[in-house]
N, CA, C and O atoms as a Tinker XYZ file with bonds, in Angstrom:
   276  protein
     1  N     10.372000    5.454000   -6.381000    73     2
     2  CA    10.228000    6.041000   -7.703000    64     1     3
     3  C     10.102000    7.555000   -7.539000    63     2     4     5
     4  O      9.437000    7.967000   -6.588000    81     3
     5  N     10.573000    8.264000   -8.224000    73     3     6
     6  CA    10.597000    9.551000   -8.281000    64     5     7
     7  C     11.042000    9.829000   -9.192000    63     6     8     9
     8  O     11.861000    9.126000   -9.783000    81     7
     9  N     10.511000   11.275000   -9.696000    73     7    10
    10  CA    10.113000   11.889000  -11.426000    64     9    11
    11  C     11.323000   13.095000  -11.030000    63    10    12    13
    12  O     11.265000   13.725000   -9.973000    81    11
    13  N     12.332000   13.283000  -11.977000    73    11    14
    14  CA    12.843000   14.181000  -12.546000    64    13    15
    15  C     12.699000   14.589000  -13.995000    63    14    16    17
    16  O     12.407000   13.877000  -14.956000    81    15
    17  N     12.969000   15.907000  -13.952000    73    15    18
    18  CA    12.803000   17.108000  -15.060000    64    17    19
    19  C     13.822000   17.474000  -15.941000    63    18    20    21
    20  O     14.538000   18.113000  -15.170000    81    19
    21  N     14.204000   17.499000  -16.681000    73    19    22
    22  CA    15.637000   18.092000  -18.111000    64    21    23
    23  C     15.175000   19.981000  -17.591000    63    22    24    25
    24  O     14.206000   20.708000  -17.810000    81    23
    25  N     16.691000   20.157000  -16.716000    73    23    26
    26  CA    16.121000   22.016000  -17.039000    64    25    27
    27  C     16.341000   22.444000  -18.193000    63    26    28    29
    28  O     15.721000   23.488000  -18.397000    81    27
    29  N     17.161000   21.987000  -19.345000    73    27    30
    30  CA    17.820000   22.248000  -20.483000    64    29    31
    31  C     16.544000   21.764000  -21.766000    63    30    32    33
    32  O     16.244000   22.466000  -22.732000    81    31
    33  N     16.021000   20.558000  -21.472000    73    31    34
    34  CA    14.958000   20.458000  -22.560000    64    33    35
    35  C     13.791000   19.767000  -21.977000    63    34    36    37
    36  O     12.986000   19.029000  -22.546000    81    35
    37  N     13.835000   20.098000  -20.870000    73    35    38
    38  CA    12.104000   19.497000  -20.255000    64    37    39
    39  C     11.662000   18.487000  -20.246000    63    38    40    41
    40  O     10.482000   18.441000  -19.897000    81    39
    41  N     12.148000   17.555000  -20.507000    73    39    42
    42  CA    12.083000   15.824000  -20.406000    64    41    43
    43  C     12.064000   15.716000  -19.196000    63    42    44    45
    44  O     12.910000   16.121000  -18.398000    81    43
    45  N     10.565000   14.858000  -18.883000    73    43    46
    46  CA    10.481000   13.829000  -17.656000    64    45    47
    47  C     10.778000   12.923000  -17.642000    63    46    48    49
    48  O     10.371000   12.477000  -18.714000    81    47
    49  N     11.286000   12.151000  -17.132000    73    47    50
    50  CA    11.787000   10.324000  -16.347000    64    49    51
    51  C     11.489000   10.412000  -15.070000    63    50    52    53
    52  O     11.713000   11.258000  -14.204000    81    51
    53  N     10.846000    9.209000  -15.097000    73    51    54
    54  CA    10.720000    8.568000  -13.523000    64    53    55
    55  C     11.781000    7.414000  -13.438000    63    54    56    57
    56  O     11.883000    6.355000  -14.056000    81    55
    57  N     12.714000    8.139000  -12.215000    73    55    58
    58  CA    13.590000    6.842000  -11.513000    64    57    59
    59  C     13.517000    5.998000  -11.132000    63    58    60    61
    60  O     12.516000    5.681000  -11.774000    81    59
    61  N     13.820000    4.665000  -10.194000    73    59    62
    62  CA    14.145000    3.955000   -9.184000    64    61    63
    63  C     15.332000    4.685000   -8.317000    63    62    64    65
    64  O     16.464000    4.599000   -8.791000    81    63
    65  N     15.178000    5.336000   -7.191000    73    63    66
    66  CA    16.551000    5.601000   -6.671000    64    65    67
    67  C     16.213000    5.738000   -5.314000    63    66    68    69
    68  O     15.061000    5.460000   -4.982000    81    67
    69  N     17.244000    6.225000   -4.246000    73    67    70
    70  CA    17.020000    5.882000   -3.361000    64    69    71
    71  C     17.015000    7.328000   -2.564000    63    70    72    73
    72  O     17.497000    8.376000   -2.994000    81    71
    73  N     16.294000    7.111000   -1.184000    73    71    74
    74  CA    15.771000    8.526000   -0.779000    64    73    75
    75  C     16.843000    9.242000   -0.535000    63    74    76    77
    76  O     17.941000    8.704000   -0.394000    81    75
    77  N     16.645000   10.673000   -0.445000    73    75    78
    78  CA    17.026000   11.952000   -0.636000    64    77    79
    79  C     17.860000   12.088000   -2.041000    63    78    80    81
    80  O     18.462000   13.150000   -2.207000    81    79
    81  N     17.942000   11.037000   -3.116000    73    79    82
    82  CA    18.460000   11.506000   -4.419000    64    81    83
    83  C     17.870000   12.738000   -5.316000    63    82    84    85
    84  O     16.735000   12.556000   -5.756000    81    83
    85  N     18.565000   14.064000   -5.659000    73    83    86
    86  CA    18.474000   14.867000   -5.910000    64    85    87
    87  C     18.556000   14.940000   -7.166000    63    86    88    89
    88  O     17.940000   15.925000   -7.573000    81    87
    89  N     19.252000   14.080000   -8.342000    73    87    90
    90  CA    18.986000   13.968000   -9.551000    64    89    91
    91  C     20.175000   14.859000  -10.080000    63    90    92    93
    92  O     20.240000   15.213000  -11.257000    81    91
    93  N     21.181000   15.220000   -9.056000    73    91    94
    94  CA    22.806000   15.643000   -9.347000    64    93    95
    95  C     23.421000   14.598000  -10.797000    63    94    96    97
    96  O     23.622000   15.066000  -11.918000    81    95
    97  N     23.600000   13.352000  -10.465000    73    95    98
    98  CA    24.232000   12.713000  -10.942000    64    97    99
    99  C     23.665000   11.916000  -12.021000    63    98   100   101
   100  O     24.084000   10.916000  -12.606000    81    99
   101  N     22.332000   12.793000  -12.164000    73    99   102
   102  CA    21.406000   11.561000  -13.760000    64   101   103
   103  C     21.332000   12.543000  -14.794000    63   102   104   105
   104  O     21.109000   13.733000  -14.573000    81   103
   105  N     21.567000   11.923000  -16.202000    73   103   106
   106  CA    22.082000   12.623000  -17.779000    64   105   107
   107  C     20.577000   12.274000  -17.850000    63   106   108   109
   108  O     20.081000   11.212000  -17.472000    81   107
   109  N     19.876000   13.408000  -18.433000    73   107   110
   110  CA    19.041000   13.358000  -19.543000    64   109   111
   111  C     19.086000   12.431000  -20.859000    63   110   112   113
   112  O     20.057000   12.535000  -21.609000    81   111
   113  N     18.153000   11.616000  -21.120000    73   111   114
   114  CA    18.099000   10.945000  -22.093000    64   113   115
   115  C     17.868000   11.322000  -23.000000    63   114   116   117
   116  O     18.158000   10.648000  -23.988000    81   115
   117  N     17.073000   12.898000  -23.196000    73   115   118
   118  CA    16.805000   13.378000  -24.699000    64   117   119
   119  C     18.340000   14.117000  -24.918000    63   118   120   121
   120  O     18.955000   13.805000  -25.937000    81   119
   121  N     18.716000   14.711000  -24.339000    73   119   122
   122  CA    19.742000   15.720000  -24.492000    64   121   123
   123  C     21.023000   15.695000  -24.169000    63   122   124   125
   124  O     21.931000   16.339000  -24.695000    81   123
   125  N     21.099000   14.753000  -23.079000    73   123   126
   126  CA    22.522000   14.325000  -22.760000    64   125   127
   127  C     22.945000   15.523000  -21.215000    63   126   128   129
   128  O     23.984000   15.433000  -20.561000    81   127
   129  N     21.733000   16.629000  -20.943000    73   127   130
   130  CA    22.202000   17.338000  -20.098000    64   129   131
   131  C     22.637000   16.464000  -18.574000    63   130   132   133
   132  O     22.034000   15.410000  -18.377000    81   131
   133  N     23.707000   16.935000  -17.496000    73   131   134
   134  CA    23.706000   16.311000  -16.313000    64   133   135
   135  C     23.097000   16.950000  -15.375000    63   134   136   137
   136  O     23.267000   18.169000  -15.354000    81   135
   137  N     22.365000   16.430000  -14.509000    73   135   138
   138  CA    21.545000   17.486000  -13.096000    64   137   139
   139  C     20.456000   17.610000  -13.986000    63   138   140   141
   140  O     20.324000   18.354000  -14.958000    81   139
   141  N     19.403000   16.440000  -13.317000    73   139   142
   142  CA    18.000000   16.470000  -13.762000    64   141   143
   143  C     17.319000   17.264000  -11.973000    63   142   144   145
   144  O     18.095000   17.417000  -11.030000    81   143
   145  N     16.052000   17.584000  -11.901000    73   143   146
   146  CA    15.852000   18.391000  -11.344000    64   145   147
   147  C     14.571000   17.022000  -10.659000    63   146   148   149
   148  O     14.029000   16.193000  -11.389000    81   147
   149  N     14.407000   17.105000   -9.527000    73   147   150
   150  CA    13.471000   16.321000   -8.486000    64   149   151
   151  C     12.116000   17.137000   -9.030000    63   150   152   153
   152  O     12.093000   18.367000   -9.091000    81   151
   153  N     11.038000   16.325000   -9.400000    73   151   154
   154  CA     9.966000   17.104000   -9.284000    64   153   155
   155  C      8.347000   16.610000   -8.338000    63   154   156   157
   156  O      7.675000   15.580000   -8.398000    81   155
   157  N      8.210000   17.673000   -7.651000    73   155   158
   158  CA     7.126000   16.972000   -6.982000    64   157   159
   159  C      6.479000   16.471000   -7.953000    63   158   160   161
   160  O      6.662000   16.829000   -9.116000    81   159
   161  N      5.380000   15.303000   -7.489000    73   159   162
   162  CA     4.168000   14.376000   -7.881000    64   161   163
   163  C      3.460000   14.029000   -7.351000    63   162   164   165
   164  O      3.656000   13.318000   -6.366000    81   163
   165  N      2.025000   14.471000   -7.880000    73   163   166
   166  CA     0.686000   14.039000   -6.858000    64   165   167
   167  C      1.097000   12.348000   -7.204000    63   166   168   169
   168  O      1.950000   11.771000   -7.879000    81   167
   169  N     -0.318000   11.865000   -6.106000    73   167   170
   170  CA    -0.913000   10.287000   -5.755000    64   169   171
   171  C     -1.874000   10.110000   -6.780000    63   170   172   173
   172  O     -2.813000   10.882000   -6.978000    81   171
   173  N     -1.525000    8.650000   -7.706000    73   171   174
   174  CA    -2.544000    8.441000   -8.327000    64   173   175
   175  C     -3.115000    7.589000   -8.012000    63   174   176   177
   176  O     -2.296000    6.908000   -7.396000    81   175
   177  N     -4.283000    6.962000   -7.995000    73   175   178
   178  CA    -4.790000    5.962000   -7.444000    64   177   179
   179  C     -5.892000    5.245000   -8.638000    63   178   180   181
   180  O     -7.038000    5.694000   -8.687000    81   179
   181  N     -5.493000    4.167000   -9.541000    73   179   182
   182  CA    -6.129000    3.881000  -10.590000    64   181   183
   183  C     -7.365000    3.485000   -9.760000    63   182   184   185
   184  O     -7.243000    3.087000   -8.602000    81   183
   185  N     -8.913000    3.637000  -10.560000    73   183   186
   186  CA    -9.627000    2.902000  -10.265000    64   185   187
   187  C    -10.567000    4.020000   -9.489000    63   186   188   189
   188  O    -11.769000    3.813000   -9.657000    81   187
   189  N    -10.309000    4.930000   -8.838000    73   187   190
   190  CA   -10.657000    5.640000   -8.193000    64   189   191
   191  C    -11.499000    6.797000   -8.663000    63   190   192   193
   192  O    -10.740000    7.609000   -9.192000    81   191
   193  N    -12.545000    7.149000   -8.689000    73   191   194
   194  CA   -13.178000    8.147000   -9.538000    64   193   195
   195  C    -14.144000    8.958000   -8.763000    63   194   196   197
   196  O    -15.232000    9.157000   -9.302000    81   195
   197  N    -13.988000    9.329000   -7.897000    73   195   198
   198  CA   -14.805000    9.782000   -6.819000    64   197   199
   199  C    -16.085000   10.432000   -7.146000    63   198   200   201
   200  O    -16.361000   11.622000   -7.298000    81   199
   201  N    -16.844000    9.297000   -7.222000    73   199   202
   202  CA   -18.419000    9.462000   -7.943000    64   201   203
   203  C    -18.412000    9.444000   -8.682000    63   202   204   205
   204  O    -19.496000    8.929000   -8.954000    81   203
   205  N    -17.520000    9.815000  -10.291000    73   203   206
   206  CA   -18.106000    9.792000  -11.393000    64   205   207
   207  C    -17.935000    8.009000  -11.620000    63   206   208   209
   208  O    -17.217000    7.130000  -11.144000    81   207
   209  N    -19.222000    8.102000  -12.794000    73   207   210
   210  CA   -19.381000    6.877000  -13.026000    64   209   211
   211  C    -18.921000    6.052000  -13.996000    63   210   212   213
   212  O    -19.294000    4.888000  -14.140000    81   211
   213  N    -17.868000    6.794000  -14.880000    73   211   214
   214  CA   -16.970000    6.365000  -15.666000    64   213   215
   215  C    -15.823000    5.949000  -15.313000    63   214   216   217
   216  O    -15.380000    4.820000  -15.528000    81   215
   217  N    -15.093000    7.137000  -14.563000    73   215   218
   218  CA   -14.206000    7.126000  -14.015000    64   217   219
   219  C    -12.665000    7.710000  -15.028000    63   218   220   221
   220  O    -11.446000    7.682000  -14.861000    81   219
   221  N    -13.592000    8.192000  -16.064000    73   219   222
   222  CA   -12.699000    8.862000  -17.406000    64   221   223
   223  C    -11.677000   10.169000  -16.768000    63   222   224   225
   224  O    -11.896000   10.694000  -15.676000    81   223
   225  N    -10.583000   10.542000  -17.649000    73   223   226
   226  CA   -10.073000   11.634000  -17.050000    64   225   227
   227  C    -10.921000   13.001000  -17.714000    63   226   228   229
   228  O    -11.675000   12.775000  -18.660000    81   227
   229  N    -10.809000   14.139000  -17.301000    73   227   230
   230  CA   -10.915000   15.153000  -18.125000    64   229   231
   231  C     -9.718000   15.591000  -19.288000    63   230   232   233
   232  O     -8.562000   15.252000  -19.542000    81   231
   233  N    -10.675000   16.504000  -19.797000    73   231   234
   234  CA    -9.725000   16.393000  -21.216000    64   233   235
   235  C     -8.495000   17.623000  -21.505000    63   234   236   237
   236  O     -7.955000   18.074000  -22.516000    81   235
   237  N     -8.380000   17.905000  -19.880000    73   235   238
   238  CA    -6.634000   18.694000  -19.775000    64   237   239
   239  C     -6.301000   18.098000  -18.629000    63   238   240   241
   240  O     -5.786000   18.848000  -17.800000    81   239
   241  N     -6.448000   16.883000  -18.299000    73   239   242
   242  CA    -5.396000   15.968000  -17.671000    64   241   243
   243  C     -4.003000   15.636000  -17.848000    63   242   244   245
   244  O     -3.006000   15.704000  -17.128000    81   243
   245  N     -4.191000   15.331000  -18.793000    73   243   246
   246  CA    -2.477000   14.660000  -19.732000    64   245   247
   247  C     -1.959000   13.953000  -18.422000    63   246   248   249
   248  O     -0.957000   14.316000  -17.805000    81   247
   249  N     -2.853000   12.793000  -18.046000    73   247   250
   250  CA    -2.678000   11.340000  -17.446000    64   249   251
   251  C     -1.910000   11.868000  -15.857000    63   250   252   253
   252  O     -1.056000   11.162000  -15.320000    81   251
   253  N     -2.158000   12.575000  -15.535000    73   251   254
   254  CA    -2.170000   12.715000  -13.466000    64   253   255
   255  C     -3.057000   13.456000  -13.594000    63   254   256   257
   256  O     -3.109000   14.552000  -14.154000    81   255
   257  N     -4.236000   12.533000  -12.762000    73   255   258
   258  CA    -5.607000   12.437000  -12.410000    64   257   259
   259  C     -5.454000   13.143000  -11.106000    63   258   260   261
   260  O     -6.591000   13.141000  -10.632000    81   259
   261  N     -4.591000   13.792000  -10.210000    73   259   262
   262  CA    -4.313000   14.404000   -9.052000    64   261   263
   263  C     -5.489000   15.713000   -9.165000    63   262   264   265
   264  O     -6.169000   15.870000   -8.151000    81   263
   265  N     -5.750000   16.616000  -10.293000    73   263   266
   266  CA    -6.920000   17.455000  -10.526000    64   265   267
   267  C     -7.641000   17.375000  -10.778000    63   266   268   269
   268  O     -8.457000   18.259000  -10.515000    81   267
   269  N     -8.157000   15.807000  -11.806000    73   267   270
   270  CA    -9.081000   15.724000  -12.213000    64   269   271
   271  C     -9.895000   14.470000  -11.572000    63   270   272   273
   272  O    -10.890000   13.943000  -12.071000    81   271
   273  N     -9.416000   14.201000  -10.663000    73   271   274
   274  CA   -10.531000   13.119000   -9.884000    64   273   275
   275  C    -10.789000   13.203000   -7.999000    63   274   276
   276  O    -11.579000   12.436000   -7.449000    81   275
């Protein structure tokens, strides 16, 4: 799995594809652009809250917990 980017309108998708795919040959779904852009991605690890006792995100997360846990 790996997350590409729309350089044209900023839409993320996460793929299925296979390694070293560069995202040459995938159309944007909002826009129709071709050549989505590879973007790194932290490790999430549900469940994991390192000490806190909720285990809630903070509230400028926007769901990758990579900073906030």
């Amino acid at each position: 799995m790996y997350e590409f980017g729309c350089p044209s309108c900023g839409l993320m998708t996460t793929e299925l594809c296979r390694i070293g795919e560069n995202g040459e040959f995938l159309t944007c779904l909002g826009c129709g652009h071709e050549g989505l852009l590879k973007q790194i991605s932290g490790f999430a690890s549900p469940g994991v809250s390192k000490g806190r006792s909720s285990g809630a995100c903070s509230s400028g997360c926007h769901g990758n917990c990579a900073g906030c846990h």
